[in-house]
PDB file of N, CA, C and O in Angstrom:
ATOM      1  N   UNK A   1     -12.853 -21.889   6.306  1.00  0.00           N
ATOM      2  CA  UNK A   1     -12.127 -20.638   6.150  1.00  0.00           C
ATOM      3  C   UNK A   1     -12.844 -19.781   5.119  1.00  0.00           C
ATOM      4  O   UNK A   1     -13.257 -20.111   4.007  1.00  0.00           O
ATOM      5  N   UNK A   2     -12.893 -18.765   5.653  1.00  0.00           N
ATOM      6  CA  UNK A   2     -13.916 -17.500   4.770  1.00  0.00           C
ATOM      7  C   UNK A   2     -12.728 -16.756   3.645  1.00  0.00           C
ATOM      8  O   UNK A   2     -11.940 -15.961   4.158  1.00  0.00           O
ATOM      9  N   UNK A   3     -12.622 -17.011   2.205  1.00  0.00           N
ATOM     10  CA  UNK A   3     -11.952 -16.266   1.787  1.00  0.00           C
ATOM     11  C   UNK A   3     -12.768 -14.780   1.147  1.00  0.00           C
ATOM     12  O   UNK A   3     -12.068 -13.930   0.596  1.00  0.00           O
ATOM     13  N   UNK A   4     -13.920 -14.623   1.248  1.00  0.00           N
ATOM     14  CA  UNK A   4     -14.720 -13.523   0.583  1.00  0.00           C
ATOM     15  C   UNK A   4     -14.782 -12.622   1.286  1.00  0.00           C
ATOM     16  O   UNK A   4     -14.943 -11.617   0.593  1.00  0.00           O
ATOM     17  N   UNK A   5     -14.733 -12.299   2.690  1.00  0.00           N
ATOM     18  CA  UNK A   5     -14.559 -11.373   3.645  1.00  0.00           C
ATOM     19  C   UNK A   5     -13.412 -10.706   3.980  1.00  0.00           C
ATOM     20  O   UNK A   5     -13.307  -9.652   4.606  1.00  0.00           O
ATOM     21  N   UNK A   6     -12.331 -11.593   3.385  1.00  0.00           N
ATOM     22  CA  UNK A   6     -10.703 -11.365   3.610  1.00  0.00           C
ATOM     23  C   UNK A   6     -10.805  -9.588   3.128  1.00  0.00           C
ATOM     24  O   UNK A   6     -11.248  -9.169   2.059  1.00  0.00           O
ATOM     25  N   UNK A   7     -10.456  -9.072   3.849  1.00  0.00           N
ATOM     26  CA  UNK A   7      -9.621  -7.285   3.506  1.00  0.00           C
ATOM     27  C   UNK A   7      -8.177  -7.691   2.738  1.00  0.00           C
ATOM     28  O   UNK A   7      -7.298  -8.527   2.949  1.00  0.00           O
ATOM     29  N   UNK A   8      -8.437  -6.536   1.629  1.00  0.00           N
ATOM     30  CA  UNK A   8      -7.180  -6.437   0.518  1.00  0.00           C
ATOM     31  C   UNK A   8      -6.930  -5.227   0.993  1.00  0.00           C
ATOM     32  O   UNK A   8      -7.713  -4.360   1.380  1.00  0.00           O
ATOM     33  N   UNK A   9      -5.349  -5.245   0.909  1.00  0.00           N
ATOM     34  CA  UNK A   9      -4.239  -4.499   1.910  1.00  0.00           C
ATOM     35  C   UNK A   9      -3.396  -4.086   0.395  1.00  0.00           C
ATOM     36  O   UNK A   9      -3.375  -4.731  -0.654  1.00  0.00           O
ATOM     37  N   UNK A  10      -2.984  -3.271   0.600  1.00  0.00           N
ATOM     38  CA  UNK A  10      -1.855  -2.582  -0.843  1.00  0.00           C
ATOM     39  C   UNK A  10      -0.436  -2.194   0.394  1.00  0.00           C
ATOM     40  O   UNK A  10      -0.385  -1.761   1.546  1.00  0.00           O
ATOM     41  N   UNK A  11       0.375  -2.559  -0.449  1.00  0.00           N
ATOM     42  CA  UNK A  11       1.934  -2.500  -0.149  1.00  0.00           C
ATOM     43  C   UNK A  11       2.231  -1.652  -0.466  1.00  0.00           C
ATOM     44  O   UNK A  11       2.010  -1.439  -1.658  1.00  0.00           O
ATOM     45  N   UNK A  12       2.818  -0.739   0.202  1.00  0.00           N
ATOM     46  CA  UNK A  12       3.726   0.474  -0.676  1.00  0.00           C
ATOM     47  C   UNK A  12       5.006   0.344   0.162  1.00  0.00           C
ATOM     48  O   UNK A  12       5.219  -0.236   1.226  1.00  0.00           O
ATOM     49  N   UNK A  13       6.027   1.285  -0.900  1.00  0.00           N
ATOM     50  CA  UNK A  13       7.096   1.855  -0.258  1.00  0.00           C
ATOM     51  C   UNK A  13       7.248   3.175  -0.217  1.00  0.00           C
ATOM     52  O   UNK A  13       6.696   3.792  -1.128  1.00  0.00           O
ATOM     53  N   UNK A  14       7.977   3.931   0.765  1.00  0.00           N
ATOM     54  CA  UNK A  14       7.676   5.555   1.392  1.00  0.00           C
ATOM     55  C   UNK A  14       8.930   5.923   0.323  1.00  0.00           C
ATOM     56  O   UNK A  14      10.132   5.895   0.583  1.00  0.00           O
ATOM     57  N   UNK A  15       8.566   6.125  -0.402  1.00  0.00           N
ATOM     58  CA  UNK A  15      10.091   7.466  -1.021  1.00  0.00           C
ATOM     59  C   UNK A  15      10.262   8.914  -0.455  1.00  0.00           C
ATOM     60  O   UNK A  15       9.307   9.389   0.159  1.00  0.00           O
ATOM     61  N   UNK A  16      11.303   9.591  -0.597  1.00  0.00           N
ATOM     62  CA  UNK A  16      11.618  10.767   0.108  1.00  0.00           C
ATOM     63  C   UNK A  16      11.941  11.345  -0.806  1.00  0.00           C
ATOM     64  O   UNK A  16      12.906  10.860  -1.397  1.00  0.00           O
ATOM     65  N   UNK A  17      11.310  12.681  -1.407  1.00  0.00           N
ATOM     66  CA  UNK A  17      11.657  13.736  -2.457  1.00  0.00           C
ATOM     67  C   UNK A  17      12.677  14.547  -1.900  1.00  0.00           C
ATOM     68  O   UNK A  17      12.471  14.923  -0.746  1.00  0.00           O
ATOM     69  N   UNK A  18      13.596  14.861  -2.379  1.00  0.00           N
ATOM     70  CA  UNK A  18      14.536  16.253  -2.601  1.00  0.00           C
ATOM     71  C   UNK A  18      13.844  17.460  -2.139  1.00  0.00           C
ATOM     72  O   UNK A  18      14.461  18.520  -2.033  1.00  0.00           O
ATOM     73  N   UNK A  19      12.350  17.341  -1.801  1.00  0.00           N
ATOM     74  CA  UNK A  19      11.620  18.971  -1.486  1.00  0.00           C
ATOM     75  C   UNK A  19      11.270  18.564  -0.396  1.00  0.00           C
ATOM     76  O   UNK A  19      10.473  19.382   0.063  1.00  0.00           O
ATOM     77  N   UNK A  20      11.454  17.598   0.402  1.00  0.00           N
ATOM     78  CA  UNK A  20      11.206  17.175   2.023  1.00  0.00           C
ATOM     79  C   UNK A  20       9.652  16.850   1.400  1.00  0.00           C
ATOM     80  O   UNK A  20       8.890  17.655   1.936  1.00  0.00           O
ATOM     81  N   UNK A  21       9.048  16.133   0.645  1.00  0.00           N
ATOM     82  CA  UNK A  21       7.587  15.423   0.517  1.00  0.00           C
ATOM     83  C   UNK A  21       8.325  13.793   0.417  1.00  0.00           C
ATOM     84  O   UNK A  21       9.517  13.494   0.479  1.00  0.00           O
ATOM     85  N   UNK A  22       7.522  13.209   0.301  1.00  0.00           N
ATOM     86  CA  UNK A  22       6.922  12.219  -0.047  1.00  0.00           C
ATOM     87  C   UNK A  22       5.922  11.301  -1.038  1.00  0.00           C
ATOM     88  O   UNK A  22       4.735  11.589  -1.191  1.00  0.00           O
ATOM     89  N   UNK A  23       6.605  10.093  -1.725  1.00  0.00           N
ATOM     90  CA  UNK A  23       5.828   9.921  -2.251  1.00  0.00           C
ATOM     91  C   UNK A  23       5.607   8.126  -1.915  1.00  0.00           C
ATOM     92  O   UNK A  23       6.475   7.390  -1.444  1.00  0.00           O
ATOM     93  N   UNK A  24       4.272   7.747  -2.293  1.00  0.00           N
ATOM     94  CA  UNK A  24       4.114   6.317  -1.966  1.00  0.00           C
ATOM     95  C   UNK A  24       4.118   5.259  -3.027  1.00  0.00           C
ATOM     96  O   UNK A  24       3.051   5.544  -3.571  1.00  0.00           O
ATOM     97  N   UNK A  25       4.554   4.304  -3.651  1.00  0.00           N
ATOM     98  CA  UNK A  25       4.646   3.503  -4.654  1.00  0.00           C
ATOM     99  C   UNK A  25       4.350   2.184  -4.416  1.00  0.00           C
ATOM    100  O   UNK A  25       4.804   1.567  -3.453  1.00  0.00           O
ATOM    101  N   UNK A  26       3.590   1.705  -5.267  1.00  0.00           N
ATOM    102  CA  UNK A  26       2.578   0.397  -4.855  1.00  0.00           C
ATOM    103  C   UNK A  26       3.342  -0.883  -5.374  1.00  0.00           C
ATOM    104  O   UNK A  26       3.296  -1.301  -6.531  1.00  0.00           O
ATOM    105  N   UNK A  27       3.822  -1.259  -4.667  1.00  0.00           N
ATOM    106  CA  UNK A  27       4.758  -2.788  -4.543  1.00  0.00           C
ATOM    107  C   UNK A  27       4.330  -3.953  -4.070  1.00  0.00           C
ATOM    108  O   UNK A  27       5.123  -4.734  -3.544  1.00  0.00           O
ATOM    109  N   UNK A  28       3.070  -4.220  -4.188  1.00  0.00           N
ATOM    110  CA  UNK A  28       2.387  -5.200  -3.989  1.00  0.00           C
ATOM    111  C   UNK A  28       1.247  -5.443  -3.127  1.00  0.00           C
ATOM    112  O   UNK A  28       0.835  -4.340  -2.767  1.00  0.00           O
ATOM    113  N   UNK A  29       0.656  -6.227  -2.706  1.00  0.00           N
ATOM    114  CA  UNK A  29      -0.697  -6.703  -1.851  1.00  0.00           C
ATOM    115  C   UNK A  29      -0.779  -7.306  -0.823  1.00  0.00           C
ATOM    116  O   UNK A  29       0.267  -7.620  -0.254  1.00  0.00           O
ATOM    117  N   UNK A  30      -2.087  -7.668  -0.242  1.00  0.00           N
ATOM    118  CA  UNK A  30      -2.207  -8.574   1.059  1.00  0.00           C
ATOM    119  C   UNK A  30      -3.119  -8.532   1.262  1.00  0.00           C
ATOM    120  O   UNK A  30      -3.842  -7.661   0.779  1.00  0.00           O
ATOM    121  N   UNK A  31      -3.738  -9.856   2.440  1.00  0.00           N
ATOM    122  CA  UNK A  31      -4.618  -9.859   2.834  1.00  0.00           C
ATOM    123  C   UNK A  31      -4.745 -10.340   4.410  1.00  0.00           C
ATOM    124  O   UNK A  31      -3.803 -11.003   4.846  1.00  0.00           O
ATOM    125  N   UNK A  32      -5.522 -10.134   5.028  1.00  0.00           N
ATOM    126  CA  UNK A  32      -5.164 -10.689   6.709  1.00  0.00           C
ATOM    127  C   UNK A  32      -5.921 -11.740   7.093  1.00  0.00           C
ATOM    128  O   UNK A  32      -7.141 -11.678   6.938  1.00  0.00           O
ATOM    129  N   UNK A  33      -5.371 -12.772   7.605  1.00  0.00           N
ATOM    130  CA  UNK A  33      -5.468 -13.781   7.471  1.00  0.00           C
ATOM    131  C   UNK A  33      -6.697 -14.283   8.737  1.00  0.00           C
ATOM    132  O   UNK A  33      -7.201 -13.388   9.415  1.00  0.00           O
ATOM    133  N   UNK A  34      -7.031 -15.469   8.930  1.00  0.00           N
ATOM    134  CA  UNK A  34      -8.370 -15.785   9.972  1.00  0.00           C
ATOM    135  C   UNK A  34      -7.863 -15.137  11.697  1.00  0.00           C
ATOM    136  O   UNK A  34      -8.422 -14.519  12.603  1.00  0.00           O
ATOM    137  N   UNK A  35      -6.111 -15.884  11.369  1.00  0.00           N
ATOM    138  CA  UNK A  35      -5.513 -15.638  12.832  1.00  0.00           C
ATOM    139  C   UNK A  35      -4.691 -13.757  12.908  1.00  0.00           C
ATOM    140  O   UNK A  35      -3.573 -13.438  13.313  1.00  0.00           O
ATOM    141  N   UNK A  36      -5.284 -13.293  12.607  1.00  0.00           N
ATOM    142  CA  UNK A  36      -5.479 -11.416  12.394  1.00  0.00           C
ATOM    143  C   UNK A  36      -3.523 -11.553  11.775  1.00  0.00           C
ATOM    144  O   UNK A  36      -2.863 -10.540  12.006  1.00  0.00           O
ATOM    145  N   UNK A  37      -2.888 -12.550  11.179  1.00  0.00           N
ATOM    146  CA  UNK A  37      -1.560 -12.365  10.929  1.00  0.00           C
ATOM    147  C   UNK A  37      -1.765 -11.952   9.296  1.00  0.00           C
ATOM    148  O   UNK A  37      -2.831 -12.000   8.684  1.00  0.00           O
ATOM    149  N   UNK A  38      -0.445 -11.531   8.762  1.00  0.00           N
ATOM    150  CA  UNK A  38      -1.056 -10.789   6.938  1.00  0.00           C
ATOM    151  C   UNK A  38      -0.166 -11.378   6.099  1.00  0.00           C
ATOM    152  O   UNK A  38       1.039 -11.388   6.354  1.00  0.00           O
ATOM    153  N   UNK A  39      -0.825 -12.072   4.722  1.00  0.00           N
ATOM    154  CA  UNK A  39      -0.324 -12.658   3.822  1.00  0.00           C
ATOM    155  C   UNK A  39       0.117 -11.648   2.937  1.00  0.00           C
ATOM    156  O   UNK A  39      -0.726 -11.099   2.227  1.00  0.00           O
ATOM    157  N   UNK A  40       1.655 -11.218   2.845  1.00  0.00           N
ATOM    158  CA  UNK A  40       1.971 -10.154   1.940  1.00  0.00           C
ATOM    159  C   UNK A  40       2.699 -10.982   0.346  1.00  0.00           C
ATOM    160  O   UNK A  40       3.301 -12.043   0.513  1.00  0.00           O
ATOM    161  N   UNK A  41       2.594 -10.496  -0.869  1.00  0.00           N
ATOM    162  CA  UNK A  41       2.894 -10.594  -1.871  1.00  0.00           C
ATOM    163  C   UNK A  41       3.706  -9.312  -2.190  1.00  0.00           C
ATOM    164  O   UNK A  41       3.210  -8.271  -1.760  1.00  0.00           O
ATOM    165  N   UNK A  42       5.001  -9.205  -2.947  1.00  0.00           N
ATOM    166  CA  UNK A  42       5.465  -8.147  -2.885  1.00  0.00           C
ATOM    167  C   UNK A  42       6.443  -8.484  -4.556  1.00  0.00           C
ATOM    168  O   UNK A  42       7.493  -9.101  -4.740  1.00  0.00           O
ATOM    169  N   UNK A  43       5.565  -7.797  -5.481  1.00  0.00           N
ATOM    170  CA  UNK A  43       6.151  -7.591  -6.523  1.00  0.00           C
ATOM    171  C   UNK A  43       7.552  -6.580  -6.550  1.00  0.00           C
ATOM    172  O   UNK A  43       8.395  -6.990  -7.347  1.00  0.00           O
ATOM    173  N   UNK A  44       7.766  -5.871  -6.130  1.00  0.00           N
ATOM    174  CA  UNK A  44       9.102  -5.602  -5.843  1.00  0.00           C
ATOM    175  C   UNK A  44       9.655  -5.239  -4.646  1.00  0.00           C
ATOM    176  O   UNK A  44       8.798  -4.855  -3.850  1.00  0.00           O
ATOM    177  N   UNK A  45      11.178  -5.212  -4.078  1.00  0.00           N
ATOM    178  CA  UNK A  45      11.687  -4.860  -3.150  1.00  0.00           C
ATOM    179  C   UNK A  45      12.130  -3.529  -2.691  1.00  0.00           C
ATOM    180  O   UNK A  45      13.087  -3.099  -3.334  1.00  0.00           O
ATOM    181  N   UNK A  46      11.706  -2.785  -1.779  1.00  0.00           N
ATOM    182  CA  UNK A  46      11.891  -1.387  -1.479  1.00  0.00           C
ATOM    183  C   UNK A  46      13.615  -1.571  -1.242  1.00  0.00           C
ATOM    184  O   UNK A  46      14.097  -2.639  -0.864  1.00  0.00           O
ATOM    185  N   UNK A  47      14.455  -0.320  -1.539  1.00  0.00           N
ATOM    186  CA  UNK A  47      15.547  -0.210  -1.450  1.00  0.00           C
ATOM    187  C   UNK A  47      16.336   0.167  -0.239  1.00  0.00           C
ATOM    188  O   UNK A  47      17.488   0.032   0.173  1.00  0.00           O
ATOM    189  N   UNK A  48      14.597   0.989   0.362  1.00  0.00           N
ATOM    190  CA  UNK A  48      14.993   1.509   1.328  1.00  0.00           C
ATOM    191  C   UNK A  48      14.716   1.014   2.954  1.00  0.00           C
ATOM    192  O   UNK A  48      14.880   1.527   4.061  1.00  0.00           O
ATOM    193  N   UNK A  49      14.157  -0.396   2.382  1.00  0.00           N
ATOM    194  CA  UNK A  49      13.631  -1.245   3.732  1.00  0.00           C
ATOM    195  C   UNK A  49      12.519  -0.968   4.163  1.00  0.00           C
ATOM    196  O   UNK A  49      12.069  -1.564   5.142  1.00  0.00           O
ATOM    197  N   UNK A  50      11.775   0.078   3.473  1.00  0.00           N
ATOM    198  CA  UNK A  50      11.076   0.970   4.365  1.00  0.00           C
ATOM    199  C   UNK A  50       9.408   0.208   3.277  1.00  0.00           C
ATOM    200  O   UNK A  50       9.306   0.141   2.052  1.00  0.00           O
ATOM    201  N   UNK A  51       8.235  -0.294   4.501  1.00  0.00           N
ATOM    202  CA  UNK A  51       7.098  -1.019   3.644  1.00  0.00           C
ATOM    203  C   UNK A  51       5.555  -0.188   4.500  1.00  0.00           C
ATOM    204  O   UNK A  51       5.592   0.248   5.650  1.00  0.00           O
ATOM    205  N   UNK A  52       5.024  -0.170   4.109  1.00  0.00           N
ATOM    206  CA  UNK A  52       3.303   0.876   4.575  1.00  0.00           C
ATOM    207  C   UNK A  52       2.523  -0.406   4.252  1.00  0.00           C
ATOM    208  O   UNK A  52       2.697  -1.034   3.208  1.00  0.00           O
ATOM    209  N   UNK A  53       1.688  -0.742   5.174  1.00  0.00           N
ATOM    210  CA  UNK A  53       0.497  -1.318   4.296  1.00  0.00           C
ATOM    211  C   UNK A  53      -0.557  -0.784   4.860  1.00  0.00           C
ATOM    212  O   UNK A  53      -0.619  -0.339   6.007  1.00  0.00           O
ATOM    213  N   UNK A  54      -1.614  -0.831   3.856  1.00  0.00           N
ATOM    214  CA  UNK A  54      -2.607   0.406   4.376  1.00  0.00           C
ATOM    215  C   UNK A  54      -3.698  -0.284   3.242  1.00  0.00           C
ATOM    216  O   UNK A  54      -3.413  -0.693   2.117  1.00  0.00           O
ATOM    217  N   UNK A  55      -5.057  -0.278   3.920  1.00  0.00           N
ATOM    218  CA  UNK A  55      -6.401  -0.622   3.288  1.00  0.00           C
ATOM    219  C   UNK A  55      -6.081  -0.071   1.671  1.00  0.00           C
ATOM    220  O   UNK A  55      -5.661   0.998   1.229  1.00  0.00           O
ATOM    221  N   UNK A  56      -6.475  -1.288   1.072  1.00  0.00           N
ATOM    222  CA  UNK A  56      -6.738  -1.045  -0.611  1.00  0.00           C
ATOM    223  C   UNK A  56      -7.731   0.038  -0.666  1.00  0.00           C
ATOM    224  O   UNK A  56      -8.801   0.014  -0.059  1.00  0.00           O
ATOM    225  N   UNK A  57      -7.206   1.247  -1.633  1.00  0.00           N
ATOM    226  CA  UNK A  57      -8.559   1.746  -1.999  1.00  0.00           C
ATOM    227  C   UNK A  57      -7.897   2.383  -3.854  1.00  0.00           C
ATOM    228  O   UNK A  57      -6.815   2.849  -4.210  1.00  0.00           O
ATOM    229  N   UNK A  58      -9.007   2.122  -4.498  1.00  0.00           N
ATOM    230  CA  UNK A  58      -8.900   2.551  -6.008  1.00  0.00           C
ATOM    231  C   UNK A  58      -8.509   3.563  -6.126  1.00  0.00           C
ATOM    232  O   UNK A  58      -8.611   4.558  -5.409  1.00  0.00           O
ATOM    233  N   UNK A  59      -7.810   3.316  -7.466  1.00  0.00           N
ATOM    234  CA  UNK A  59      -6.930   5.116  -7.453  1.00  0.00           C
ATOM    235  C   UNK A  59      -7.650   6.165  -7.694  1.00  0.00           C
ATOM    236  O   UNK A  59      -7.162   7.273  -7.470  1.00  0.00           O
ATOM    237  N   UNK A  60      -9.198   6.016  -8.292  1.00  0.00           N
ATOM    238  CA  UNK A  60      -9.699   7.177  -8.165  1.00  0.00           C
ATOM    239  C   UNK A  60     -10.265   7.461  -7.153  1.00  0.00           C
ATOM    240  O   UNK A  60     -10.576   8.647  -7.045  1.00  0.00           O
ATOM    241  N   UNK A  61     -10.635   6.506  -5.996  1.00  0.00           N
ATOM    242  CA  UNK A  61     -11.316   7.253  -4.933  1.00  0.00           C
ATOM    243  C   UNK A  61      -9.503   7.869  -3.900  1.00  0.00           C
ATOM    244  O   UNK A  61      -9.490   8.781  -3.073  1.00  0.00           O
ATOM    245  N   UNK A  62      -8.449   7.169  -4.257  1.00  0.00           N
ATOM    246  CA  UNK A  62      -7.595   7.783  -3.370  1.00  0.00           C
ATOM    247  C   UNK A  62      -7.326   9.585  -4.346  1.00  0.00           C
ATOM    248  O   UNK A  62      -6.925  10.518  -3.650  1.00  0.00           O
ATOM    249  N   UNK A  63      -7.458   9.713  -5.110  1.00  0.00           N
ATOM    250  CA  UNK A  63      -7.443  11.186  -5.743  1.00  0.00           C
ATOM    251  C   UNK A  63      -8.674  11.635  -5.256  1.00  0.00           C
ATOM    252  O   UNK A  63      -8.579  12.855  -5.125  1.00  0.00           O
ATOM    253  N   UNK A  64      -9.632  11.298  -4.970  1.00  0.00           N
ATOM    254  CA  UNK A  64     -10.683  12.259  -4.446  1.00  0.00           C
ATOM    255  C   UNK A  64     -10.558  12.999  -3.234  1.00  0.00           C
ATOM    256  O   UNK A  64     -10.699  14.206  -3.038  1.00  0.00           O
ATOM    257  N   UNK A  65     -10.140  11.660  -2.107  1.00  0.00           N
ATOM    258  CA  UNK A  65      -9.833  11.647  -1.001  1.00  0.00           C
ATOM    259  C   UNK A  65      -8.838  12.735  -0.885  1.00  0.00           C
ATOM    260  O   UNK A  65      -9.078  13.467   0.075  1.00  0.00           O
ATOM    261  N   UNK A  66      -7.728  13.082  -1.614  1.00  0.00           N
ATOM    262  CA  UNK A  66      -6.801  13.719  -1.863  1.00  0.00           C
ATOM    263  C   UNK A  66      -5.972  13.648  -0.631  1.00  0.00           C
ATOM    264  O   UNK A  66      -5.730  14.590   0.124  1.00  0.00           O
ATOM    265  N   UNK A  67      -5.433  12.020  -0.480  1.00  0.00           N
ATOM    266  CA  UNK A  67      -4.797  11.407   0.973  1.00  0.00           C
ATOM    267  C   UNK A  67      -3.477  12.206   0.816  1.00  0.00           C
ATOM    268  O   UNK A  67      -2.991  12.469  -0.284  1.00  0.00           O
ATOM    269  N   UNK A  68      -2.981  12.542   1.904  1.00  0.00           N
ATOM    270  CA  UNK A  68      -1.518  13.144   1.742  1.00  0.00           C
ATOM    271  C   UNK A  68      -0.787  12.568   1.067  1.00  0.00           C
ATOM    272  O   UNK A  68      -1.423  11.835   0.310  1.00  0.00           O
ATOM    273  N   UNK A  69       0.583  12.480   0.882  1.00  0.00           N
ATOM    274  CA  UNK A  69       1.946  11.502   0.367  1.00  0.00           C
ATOM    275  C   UNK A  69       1.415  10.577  -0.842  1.00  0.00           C
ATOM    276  O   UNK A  69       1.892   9.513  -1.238  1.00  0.00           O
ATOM    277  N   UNK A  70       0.512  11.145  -1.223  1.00  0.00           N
ATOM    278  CA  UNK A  70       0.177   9.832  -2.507  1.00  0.00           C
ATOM    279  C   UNK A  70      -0.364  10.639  -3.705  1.00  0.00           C
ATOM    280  O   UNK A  70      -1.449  10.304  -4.181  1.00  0.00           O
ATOM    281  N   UNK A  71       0.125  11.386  -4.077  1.00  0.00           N
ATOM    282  CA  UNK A  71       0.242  12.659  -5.581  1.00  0.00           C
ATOM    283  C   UNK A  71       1.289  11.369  -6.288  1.00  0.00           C
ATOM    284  O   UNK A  71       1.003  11.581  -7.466  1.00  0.00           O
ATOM    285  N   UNK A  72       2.169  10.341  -6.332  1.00  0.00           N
ATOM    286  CA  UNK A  72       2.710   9.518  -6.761  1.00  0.00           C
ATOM    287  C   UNK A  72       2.471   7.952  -7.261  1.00  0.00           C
ATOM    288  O   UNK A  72       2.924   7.170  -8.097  1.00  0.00           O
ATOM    289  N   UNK A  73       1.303   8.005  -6.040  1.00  0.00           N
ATOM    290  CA  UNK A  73       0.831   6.543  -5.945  1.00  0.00           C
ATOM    291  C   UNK A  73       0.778   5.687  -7.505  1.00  0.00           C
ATOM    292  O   UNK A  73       0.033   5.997  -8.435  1.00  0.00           O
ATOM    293  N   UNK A  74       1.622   4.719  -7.504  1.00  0.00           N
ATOM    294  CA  UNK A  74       1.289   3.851  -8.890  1.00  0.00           C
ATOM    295  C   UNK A  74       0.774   2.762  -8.468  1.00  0.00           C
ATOM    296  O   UNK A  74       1.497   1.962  -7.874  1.00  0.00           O
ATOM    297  N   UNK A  75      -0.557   2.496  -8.676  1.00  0.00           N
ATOM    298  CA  UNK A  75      -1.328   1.325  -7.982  1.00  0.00           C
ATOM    299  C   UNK A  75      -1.968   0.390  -9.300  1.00  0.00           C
ATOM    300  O   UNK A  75      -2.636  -0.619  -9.074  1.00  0.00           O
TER     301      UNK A  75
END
């Protein structure tokens, strides 16, 4: 089993602003496993049921990128 190739996955949860935006908050990790299924870790529980997982990327390249819904991101 290859663990050095494994892709790191970031957890978020979708919040909904009062101004109809969005914001995304980083609640933990993952990685996908040999059989394409995903090992999630989840330092906290969304309230709202609601979970994103989406390719890890550093918070300064996600501010460059200037990805939508993530002016919030706490990673």
């Amino acid at each position: 089993m290859q663990t050095s190739s494994r892709e790191t996955l970031a957890v978020y949860t979708v919040i909904n602003t009062p101004e109809g935006g969005e914001i995304r908050l980083r609640i933990g990790s993952g990685q996908r496993n040999d059989d394409s299924s995903l090992t999630v870790q989840l330092d906290a529980v969304p309230i709202n049921g609601k979970l994103e997982i989406r390719r890890y990327l550093p918070p300064d390249r996600v501010r460059r990128l200037g990805m939508p819904g993530t002016a919030g991101v706490a990673v």
